[in-house]
C-alpha positions in Angstrom: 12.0 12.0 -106.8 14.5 11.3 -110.0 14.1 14.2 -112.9 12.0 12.6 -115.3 9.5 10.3 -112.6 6.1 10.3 -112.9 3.3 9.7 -110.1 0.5 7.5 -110.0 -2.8 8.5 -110.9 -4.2 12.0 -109.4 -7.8 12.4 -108.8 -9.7 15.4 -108.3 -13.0 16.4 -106.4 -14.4 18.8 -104.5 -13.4 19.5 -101.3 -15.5 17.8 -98.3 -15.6 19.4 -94.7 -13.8 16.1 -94.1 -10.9 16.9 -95.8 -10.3 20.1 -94.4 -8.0 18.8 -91.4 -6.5 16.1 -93.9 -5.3 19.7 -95.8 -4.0 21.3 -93.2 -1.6 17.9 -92.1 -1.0 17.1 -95.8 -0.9 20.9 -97.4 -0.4 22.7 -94.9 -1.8 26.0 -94.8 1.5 29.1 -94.4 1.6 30.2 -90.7 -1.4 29.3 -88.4 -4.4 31.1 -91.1 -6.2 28.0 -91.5 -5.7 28.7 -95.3 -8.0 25.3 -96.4 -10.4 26.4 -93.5 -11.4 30.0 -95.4 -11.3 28.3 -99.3 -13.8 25.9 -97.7 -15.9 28.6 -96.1 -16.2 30.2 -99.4 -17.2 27.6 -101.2 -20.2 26.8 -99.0 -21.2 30.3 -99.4 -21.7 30.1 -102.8 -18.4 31.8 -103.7 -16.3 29.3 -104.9 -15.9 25.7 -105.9 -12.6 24.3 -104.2 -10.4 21.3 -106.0 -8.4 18.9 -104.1 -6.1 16.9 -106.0 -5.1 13.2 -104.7 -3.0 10.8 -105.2 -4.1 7.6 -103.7 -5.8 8.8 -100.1 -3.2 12.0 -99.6 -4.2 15.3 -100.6 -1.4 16.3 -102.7 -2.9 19.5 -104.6 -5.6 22.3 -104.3 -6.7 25.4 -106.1 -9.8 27.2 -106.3 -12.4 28.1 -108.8 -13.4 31.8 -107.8 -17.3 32.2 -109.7 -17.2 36.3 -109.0 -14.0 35.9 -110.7 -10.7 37.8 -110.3 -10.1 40.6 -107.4 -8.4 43.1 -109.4 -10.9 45.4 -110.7 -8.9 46.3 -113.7 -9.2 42.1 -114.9 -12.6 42.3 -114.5 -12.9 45.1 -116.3 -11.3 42.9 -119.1 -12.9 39.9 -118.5 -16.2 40.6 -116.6 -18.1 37.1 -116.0 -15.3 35.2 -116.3 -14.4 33.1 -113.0 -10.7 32.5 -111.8 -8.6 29.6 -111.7 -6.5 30.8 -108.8 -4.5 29.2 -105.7 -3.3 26.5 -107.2 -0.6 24.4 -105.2 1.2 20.9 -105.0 2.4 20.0 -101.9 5.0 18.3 -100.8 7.9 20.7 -102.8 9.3 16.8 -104.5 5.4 16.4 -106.4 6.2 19.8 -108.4 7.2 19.6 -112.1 6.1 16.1 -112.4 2.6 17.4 -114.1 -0.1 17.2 -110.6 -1.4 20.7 -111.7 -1.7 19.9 -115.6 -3.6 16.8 -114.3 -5.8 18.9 -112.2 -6.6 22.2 -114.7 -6.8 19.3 -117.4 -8.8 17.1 -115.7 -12.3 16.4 -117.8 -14.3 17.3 -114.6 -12.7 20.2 -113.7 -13.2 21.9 -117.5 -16.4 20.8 -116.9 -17.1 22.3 -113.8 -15.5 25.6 -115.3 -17.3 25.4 -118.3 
């Protein structure tokens, strides 16, 4: 895409088993770890809420909203109760820079669902 180009629209929900496989073909996951598999997991334990971000019906975005909050003991030291924003991505490489992740962290529902 041209420096400067904008997308469409960008939507953001909460990831669905069925849009675990679309993930892993759109976003796809480094090596073979089934990266969108184990954020999915998590979130139906209870651990986390995970965010896809779309642009029409293509996943083009995903990060995590970790409710025990960060890993490092020393940040929740600092900021104990406090959940993470964390493993946020755009995908493909040509999407980055033109705002998908500002759409997503700024995204009424997502505050919201931080909040």
């Amino acid at each position: 895409m041209a420096e400067g180009a904008s997308i469409g629209p960008v939507t953001i929900t909460v990831c669905r088993e069925q849009d675990v496989e679309l993930l892993e073909r759109h976003v796809p996951s480094p090596g073979r770890n089934r990266f969108h598999a184990r954020r999915f997991a998590r979130q139906e334990q209870g651990l986390s809420t995970y965010l896809v971000a779309w642009l029409e019906d293509t996943p083009v975005g995903s990060g995590a909203i970790l409710w025990d909050g960060c890993g490092a003991a020393e940040v929740r030291r600092c900021y104990p109760d406090c959940p993470e924003l964390g493993g946020l991505g755009v995908w493909p490489p040509e999407l980055r820079s033109l705002g998908v992740l500002t759409m997503e962290v700024g995204d009424g529902d997502t505050r919201s669902m931080i909040l």
